[in-house]
C-alpha positions as CSV (number, residue, x, y, z in Angstrom):
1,X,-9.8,-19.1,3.2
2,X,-10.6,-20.4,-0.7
3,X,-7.3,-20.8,-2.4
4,X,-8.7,-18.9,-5.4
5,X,-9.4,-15.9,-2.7
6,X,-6.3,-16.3,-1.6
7,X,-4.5,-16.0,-4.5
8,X,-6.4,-12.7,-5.5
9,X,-5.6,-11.3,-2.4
10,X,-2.1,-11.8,-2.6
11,X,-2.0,-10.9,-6.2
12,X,-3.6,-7.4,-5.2
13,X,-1.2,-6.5,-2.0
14,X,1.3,-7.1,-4.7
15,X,0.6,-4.5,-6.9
16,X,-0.3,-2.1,-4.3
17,X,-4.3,-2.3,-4.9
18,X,-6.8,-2.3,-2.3
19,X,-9.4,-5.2,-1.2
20,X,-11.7,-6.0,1.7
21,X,-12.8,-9.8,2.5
22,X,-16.0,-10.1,3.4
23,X,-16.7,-13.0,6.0
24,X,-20.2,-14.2,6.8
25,X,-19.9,-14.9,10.9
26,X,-23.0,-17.1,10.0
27,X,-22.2,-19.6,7.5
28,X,-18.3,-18.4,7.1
29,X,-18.8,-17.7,3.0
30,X,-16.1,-15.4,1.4
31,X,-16.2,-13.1,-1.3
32,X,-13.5,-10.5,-1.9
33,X,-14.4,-6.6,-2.8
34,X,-11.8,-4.6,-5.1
35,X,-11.4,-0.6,-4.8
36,X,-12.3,-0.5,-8.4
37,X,-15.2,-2.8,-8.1
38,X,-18.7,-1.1,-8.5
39,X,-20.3,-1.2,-5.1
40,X,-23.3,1.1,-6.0
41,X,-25.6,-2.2,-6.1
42,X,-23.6,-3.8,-3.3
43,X,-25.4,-3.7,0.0
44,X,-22.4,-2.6,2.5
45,X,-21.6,0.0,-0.4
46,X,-21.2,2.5,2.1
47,X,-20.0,0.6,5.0
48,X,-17.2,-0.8,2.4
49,X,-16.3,2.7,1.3
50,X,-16.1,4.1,4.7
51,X,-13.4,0.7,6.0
52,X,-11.8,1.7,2.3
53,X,-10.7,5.2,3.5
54,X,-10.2,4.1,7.1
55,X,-8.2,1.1,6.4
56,X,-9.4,-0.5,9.8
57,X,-11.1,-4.3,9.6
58,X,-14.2,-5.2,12.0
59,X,-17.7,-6.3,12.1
60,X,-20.5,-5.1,10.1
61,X,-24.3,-6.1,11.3
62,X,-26.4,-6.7,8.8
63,X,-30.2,-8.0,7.8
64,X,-28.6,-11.2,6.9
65,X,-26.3,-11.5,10.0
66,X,-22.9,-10.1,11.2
67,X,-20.3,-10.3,8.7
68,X,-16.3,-9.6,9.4
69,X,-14.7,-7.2,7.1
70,X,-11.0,-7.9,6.5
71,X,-9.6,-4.7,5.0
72,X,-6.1,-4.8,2.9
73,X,-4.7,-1.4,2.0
74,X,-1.4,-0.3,0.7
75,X,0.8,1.7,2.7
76,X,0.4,5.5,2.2
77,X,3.0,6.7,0.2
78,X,3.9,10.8,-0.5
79,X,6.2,12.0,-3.1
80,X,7.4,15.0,-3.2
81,X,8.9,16.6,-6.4
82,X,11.5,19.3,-5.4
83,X,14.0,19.1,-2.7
84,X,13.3,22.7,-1.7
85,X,12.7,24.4,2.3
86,X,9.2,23.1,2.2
87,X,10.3,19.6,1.3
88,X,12.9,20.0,4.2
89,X,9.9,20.5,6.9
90,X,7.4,18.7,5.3
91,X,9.5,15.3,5.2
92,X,9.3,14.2,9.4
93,X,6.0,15.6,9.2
94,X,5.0,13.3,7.3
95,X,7.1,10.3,8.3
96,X,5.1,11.4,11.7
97,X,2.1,11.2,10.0
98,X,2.6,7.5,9.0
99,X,3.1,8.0,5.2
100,X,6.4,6.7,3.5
101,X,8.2,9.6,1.7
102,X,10.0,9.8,-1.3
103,X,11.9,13.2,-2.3
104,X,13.1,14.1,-6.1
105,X,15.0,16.5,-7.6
106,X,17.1,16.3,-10.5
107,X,18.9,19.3,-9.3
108,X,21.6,17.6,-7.2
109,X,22.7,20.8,-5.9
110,X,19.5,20.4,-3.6
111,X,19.0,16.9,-3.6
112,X,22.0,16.2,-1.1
113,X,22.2,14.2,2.0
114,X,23.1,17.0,4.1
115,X,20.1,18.7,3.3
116,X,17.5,15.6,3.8
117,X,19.7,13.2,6.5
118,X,18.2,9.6,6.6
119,X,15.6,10.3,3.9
120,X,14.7,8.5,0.9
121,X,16.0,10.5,-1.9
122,X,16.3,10.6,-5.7
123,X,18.6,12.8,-7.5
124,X,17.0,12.4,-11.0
125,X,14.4,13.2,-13.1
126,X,10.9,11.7,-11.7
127,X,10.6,10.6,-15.4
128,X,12.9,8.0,-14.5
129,X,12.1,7.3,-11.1
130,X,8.6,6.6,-11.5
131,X,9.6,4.2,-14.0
132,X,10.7,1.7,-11.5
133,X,8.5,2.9,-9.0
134,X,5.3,4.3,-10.4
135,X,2.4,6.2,-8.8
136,X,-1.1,4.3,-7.9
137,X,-4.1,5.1,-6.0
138,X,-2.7,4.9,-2.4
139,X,0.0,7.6,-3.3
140,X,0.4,11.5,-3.0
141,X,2.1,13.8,-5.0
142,X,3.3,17.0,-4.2
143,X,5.0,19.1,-6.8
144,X,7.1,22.1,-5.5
145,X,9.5,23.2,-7.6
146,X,8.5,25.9,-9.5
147,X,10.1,24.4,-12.6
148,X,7.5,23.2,-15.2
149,X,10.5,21.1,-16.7
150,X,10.4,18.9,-13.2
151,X,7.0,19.4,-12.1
152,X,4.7,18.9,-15.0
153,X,5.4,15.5,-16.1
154,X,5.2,13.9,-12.6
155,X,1.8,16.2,-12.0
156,X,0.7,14.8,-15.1
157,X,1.3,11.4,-14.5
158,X,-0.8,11.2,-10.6
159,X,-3.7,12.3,-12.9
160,X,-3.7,10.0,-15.2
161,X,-3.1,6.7,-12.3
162,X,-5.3,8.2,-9.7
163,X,-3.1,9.4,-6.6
164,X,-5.3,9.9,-4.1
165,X,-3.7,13.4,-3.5
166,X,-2.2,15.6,-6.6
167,X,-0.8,19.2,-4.9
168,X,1.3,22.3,-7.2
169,X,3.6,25.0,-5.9
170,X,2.4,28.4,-7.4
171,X,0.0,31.3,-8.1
172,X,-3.1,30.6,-9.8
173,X,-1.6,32.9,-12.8
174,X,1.6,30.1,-12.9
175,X,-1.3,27.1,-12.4
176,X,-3.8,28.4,-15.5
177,X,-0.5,28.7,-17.8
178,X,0.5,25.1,-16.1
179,X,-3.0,24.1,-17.2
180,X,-3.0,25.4,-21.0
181,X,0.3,23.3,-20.9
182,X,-1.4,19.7,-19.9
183,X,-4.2,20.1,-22.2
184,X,-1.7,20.7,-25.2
185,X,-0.6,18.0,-23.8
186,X,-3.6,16.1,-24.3
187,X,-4.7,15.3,-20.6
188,X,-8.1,15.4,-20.0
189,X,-9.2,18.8,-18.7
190,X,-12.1,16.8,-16.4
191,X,-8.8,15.7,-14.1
192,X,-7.8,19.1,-13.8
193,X,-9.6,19.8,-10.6
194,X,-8.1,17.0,-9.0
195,X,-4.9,19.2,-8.5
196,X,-5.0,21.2,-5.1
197,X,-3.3,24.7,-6.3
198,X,-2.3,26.7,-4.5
199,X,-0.9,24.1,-3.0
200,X,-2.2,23.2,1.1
201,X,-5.0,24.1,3.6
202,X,-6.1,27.9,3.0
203,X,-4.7,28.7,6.5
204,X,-2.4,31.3,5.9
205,X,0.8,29.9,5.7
206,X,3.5,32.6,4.8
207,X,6.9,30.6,6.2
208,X,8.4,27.0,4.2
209,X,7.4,25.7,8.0
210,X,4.1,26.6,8.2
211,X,3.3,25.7,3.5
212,X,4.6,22.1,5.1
213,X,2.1,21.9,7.4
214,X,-0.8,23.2,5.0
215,X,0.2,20.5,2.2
216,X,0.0,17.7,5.2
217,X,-3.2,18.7,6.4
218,X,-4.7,18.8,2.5
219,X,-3.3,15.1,1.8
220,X,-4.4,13.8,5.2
221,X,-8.0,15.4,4.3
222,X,-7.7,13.6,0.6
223,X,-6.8,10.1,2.3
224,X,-9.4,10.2,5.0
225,X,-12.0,11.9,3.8
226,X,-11.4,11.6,-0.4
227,X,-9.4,13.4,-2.9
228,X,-12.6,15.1,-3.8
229,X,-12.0,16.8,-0.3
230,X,-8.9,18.8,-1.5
231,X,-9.6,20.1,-4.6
């Protein structure tokens, strides 16, 4: 591989960005493709988009010959905000699931070992945490406290850097007020039906149990399919 390639690909696994190498099987010529990069005049557009979302490499055939596609994605990552019974269930779930979970609650009354054995946990404010560990494209959020004072900044915050999956305990009376709050804010209403409120798959879900398993099935949809697929 060109050292220059390389080097960008190693810079973007660093910063938790996405990338797929493109290999000619033909004449072995490299270039590398960014998430962000504009692929509506690239000819695997599609092809790159679909490998994207999977996250699996192979081989593409194409009018100019077979080419390999080498496909780097950050880990998924969920956070949850609010270490409450549906966090409780939803954690192994989603350790099952593949994704690397985070919990936090300022509220150290809930945020407790006991409560969440073995699991990554943060008993602070998620203005702090997400300082040294801030959101990106390849994360979900899901905000489940009830408490505007916890939830709204981290909610507000996977808007603005993209999560691919931005969920919010409550009614859809508590989500418009929730709204009116963001735009005072000054967060641009167009991002606003990027959150998936009520929160998880409309399946019924009455028990902290079965809301777990809703939210999981609504981020699984956003990675695979695109965050467009849960709102």
């Amino acid at each position: 591989m060109d050292l220059t390639l390389l080097t960008d690909l190693n810079e973007l696994r660093s910063t938790r960005r996405a990338a797929i190498l493109v290999t000619s099987l033909q004449d072995g010529s490299q270039r590398l493709v960014r998430a962000e990069d504009d692929l509506s005049s690239d000819p695997l557009a599609d092809e790159l988009r679909k490998r994207f979302r999977s996250g699996k490499s192979g081989t593409v055939a194409t009018e100019g010959g077979d080419v390999f596609l080498t496909v780097s994605v950050p880990a998924p990552r969920l956070v949850i905000i609010g270490a409450v019974h549906i966090s409780q269930a939803l954690v192994p779930m989603a350790e099952i699931a593949g994704l690397d979970v985070t919990v936090i609650d300022p509220r150290t009354a809930f945020a407790t070992e006991e409560r969440f054995p073995g699991s990554t946990l943060r008993g602070e404010w998620p203005e702090d945490v997400l300082k040294d560990a801030p959101l990106d494209a390849y994360t979900a959020l899901a905000a489940v406290t009830h408490d505007p004072k916890i939830d709204d900044f981290p909610l507000m915050e996977a808007l603005r850097t993209g999560c691919f999956y931005v969920g919010a305990l409550g009614s859809r009376k508590t989500h418009g007020k929730r709204l009116e709050r963001f735009e005072a804010a000054g967060l641009d209403a167009a991002l606003f039906e990027r959150i998936d409120a009520p929160i998880g798959l409309d399946i019924g879900a009455a028990s902290p149990q079965e809301i777990a398993v809703a939210v999981l099935g609504s981020i699984i949809q956003a990675l695979r399919k695109g965050p467009e697929a849960a709102a």
